[in-house]
N, C-alpha and C positions, 0 to 999 in steps of 0.2 A: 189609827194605823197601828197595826203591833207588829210586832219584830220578831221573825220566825230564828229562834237559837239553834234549830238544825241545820240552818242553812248554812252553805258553806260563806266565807267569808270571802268577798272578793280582791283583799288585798293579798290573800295566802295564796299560793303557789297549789296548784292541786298536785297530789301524793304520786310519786311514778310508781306503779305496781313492781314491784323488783322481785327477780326469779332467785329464789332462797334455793344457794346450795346444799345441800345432806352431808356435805364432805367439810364446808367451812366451819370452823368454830365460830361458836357466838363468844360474848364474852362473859357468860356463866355457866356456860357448856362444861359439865365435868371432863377433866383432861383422861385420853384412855392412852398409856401411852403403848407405845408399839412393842412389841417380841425382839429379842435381842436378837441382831447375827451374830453367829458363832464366832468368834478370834482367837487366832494361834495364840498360843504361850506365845509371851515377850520372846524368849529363846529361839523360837524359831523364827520368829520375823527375822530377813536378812535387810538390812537397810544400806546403801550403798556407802564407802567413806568418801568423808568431807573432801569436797574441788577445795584447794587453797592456792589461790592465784593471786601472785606478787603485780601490785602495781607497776609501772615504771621509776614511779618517785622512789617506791621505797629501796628500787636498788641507783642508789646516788654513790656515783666517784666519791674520789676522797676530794673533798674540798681544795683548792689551786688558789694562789694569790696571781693574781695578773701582776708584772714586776717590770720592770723597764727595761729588760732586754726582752720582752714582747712586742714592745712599740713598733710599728713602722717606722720608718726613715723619712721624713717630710723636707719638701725644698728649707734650700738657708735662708728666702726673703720672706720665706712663712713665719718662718721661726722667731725670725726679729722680730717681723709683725705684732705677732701674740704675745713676744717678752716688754715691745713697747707698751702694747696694752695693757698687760698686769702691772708695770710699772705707774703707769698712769692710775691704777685704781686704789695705790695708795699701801699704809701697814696697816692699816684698823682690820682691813677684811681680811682673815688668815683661814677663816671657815666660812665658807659658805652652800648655802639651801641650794633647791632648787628656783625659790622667789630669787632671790638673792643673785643668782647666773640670769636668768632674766630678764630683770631689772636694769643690769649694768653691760650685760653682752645682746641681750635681746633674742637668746635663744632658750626655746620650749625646753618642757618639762620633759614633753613626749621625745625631742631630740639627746636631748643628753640622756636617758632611759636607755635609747637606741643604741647609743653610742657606748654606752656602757656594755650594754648588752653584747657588744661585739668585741668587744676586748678592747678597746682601745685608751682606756683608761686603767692607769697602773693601781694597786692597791686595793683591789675587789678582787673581794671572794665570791669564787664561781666552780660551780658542781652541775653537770651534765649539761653544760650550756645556759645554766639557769644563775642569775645574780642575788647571792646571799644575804639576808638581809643585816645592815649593819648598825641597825640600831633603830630606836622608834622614828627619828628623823637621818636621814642621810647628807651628810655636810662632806664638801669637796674640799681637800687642800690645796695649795698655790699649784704647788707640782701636779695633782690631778687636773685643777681647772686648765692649766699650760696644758696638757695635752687633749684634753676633751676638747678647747676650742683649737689646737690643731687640727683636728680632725671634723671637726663641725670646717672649718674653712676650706680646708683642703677638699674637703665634700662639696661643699659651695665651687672650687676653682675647679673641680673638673665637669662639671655641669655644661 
């Protein structure tokens, strides 16, 4: 038996005849390149001036402290309420997280966030609506937490 080496191989794939563009380059094809278009002098090009349009951010109020004659007026068996409860939670905790109000009131992160965001708590700084950031972590004082869970309750008693 001999073995004809013209033959084609049956594991190969036969060659698809492909229709060779005149327009494509190969890639040893010497490059021709094209005739310049003509262009104005720099001078005469008109080019429109620059849109400069201001964010909203960047036009920010002057920064406001929220202060305690912003507070709402809350009933007086609210009041007790919340000063019974700070009372109960001892002198260790003079600052506190967001874990922290959590933990001992049981109210979210996402609530006191809101809550702040609405003014209802004194001593944030706030420009356009927006609550300023008061440092890498945010801790609330007696007097902040006294009215944050004012108003987390008083939000619960009209429900």
């Amino acid at each position: 038996m001999s073995v004809n080496t013209n033959a084609p191989s049956s594991s190969r794939k036969a060659r698809k005849n492909r229709v060779i563009d005149p327009t494509q380059l190969g890639l040893f094809d010497p490059v021709i390149l094209a005739p310049r278009k003509e262009t104005l002098p720099p001078a005469a090009v008109v080019s429109p001036p620059p849109v400069r349009r201001q964010s909203p951010a960047g036009r920010l109020d002057k920064p406001r402290m929220v202060t305690l004659e912003d507070m709402p007026d809350y009933p007086l068996d609210l009041q007790l309420a919340v000063d019974r409860m700070l009372s109960d939670l001892g002198a260790g905790n003079n600052l506190m997280t967001y874990r922290a109000i959590k933990d001992c009131f049981g109210v979210s992160r996402a609530t006191v966030a809101r809550r702040v965001k609405e003014g209802l708590v004194p001593g944030v700084r706030m420009a356009n609506g927006r609550v300023l950031d008061d440092g890498p972590v945010r801790r609330f004082d007696r007097t902040q937490l006294r009215w944050l869970l004012l108003a987390v309750r008083f939000a619960k008693r009209r429900e």
